[in-house]
C-alpha positions as CSV (number, residue, x, y, z in Angstrom):
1,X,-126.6,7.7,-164.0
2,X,-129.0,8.4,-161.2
3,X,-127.3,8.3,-157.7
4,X,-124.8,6.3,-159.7
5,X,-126.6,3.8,-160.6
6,X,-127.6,3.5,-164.3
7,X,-131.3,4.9,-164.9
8,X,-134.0,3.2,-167.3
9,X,-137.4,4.4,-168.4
10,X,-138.4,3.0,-165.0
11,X,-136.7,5.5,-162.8
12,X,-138.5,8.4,-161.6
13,X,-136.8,11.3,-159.8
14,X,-137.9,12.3,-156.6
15,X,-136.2,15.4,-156.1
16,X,-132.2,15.6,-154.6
17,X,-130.5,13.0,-156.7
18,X,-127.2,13.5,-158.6
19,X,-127.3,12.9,-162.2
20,X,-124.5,12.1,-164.3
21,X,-125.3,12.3,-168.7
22,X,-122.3,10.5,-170.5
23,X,-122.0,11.3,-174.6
24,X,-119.7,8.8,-176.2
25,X,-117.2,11.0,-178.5
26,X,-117.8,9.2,-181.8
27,X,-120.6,6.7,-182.4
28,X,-119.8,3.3,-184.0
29,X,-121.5,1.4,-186.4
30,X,-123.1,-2.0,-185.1
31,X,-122.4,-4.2,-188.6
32,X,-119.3,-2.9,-190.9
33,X,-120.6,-4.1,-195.0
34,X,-117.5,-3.4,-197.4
35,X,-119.2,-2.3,-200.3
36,X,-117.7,0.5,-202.9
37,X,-119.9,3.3,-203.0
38,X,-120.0,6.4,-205.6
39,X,-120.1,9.5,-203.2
40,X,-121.8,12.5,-205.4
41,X,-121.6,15.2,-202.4
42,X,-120.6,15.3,-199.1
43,X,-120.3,18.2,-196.7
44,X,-120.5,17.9,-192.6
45,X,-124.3,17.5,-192.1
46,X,-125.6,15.1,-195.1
47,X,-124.1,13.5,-198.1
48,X,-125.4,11.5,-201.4
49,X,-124.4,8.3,-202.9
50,X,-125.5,6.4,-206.0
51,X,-127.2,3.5,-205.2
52,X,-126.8,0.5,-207.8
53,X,-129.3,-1.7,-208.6
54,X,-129.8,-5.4,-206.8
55,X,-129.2,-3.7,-203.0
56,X,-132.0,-3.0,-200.0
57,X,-131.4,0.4,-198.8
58,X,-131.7,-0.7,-195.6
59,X,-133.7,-3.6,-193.4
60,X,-132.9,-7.1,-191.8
61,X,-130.5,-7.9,-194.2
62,X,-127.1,-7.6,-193.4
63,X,-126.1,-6.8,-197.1
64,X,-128.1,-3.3,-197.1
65,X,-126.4,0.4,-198.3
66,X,-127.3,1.2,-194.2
67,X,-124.2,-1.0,-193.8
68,X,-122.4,-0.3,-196.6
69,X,-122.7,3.7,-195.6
70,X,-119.7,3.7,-193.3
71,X,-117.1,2.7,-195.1
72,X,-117.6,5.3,-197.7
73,X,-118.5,8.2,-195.9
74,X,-116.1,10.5,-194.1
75,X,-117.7,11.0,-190.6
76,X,-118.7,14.2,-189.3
77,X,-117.1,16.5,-186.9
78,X,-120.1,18.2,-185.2
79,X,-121.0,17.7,-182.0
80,X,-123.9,15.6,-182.9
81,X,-122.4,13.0,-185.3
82,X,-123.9,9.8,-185.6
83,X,-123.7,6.5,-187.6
84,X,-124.7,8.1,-191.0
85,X,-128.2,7.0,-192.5
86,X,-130.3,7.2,-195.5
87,X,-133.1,9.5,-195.2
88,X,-135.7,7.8,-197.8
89,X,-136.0,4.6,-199.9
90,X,-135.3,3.2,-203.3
91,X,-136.9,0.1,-204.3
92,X,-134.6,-2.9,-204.3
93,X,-134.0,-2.6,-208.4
94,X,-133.8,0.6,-208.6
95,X,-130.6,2.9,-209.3
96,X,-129.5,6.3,-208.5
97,X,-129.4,9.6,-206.0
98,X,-130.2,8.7,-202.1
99,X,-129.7,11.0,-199.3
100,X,-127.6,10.3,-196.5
101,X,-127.6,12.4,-192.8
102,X,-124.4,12.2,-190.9
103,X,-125.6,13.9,-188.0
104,X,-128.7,13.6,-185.4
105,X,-130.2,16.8,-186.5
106,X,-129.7,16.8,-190.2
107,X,-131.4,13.5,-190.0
108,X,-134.9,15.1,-188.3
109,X,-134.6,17.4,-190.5
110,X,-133.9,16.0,-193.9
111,X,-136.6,13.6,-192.6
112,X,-139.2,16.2,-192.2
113,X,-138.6,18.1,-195.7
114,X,-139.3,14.7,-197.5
115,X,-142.4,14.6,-195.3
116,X,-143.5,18.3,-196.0
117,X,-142.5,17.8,-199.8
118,X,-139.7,20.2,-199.5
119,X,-137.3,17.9,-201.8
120,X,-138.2,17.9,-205.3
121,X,-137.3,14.2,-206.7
122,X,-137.2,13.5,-210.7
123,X,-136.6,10.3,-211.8
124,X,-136.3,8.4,-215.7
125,X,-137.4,5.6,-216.4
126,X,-138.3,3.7,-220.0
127,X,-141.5,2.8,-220.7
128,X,-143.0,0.5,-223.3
129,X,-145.8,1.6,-225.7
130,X,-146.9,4.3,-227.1
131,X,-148.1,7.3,-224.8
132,X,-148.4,11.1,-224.9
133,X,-146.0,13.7,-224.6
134,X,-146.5,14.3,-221.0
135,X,-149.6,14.5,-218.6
136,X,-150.3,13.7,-214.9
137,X,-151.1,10.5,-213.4
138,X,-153.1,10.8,-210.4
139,X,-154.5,6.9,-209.9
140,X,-154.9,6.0,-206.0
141,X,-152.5,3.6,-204.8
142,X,-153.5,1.5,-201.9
143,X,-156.7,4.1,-201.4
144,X,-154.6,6.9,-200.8
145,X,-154.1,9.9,-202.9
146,X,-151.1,9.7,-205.4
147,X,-149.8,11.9,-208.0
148,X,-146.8,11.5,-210.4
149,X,-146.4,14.2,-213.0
150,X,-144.2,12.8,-216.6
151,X,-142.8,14.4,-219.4
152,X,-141.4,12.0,-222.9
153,X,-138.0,13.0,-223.4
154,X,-137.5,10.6,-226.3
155,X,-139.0,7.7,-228.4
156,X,-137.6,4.9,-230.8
157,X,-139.3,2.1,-232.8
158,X,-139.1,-1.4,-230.9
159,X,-140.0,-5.0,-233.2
160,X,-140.4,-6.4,-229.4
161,X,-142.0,-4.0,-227.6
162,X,-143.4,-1.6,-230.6
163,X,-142.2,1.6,-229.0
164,X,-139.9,2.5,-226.0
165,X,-139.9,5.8,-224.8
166,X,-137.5,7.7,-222.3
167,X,-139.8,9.4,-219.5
168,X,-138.7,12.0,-217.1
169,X,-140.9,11.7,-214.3
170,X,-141.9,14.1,-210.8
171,X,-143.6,12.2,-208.0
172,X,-145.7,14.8,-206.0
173,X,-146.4,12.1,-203.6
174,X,-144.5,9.2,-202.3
175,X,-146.6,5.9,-202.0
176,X,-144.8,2.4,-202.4
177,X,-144.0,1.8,-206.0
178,X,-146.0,4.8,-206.9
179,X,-143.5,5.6,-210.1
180,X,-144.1,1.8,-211.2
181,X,-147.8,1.4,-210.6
182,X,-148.7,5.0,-212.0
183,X,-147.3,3.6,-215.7
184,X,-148.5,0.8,-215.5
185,X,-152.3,1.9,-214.6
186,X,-152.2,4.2,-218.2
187,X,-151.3,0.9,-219.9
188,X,-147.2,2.2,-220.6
189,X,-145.0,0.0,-217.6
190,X,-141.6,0.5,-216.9
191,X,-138.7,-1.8,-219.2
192,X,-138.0,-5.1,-216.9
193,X,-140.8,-4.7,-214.4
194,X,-141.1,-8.0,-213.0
195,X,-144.2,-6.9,-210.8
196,X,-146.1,-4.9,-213.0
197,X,-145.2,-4.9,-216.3
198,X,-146.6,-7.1,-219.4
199,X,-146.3,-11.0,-219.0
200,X,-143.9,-11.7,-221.6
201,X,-142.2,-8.8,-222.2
202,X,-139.6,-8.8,-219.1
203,X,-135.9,-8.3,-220.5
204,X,-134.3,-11.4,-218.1
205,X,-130.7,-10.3,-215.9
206,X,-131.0,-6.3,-217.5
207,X,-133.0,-5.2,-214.4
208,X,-135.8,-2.6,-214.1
209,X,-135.0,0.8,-216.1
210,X,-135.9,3.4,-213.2
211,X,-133.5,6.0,-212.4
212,X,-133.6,8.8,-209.2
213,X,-131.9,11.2,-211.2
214,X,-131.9,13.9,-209.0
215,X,-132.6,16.1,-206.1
216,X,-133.4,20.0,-205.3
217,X,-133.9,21.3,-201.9
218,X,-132.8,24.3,-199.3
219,X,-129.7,23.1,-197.0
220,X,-131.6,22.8,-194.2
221,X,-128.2,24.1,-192.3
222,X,-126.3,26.2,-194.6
223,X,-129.4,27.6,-196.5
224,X,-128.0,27.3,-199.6
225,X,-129.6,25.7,-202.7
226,X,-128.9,22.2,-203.2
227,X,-129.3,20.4,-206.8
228,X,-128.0,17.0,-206.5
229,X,-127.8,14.6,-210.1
230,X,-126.9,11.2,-211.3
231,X,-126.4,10.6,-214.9
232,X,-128.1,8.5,-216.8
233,X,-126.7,4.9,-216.7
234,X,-125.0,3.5,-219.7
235,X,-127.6,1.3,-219.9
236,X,-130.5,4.0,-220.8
237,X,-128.1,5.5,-223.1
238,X,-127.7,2.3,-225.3
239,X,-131.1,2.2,-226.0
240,X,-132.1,5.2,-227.1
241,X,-128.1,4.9,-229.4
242,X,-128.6,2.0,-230.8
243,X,-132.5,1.1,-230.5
244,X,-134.1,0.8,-234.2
């Protein structure tokens, strides 16, 4: 308030006026989604969730983990607590670890170590063919410089898809699909890529096998070291169990 009356970016102060700055106590959440989430940590300043598959992250959509996020996450009590919100993206089919910040300031600053590389992200995914152990894919996506690095963890004999292998991956850069275009470019795509992978060879209502399986960073608050997983889903496992 300005002279009580309420200010815009239009008013400018001439000098002698009385200003009034009101802080609501608790901000609350414009849409409420009720939608069960797994809550892997939580502490005062961020949280993680695993995100299942078939879900925007956020967006348009009313049906988004944004949402979803306040009915699962206990709010915090710092003087800058705001509606919680993810800090980076997973694609639509994609499961696992996402990053939450529950306050103003651990959401510039979670923000900024994703933008200066200070999270380290692995992810797994299966992968069809046959490929080498490990290597580094660094294949420009949309003209930009990309790099994912990938280690085989595991291989079995397929009579559909002659080998399927179980990939740990480390994007050192974070273009749009990057994980997903990066296999397929060296000719080994991700099981039940709709987008990218082999005509024919898409495993129909199993979903894409691409997992964010984890997350290592400095608490950008507490300073401690953070290492943040999600198993494997049961889903991976039964492949590589029962696969011959």
């Amino acid at each position: 308030m300005v002279n009580d009356t309420i200010a815009n970016s239009a008013t400018f102060i001439k000098g002698g006026e009385v200003i009034k700055l009101f802080i609501p106590g608790k901000a609350s959440p414009k849409k409420k989604f009720a939608f069960p989430l797994e809550v892997l940590f939580e502490d005062q300043y961020l949280a993680a969730i695993h995100k299942p598959a078939g879900i925007l992250v956020s967006g348009n959509n009313f049906r988004t983990i944004a949402n979803a996020l306040v009915q699962n996450i206990e709010p915090s009590d710092l003087f800058d607590a705001t509606i919680p919100q993810p800090v980076h993206r997973l694609d639509y089919a994609t499961t696992g670890i996402l990053l939450v910040g529950k306050t103003s300031s651990s959401i510039r600053a979670l923000n900024k170590m994703f933008e200066g590389k200070a999270i380290e992200k692995n992810y797994f995914a299966i992968t069809i063919g046959k490929m080498d152990n490990g290597g580094k894919i660094t294949s420009k996506i949309d003209g930009k410089t990309s790099q994912s690095n990938y280690v085989v963890n595991a291989a079995v004999p397929s009579k559909k898809f002659g080998q399927l292998n179980l990939v740990r991956l480390k994007p050192k850069t974070g273009r749009r699909h990057q994980l997903r275009k990066h296999l397929a470019h060296i000719g080994n795509p991700i099981l039940g890529d709709s987008i990218y992978g082999l005509e024919n060879f898409i495993l129909k209502g199993k979903g894409l096998y691409l997992h964010a399986y984890s997350l290592k960073f400095i608490h950008p608050f507490t300073s401690e070291k953070v290492h943040l997983k999600d198993g494997l889903p049961q889903r991976f496992k039964k492949i590589f169990r029962q696969m011959k």
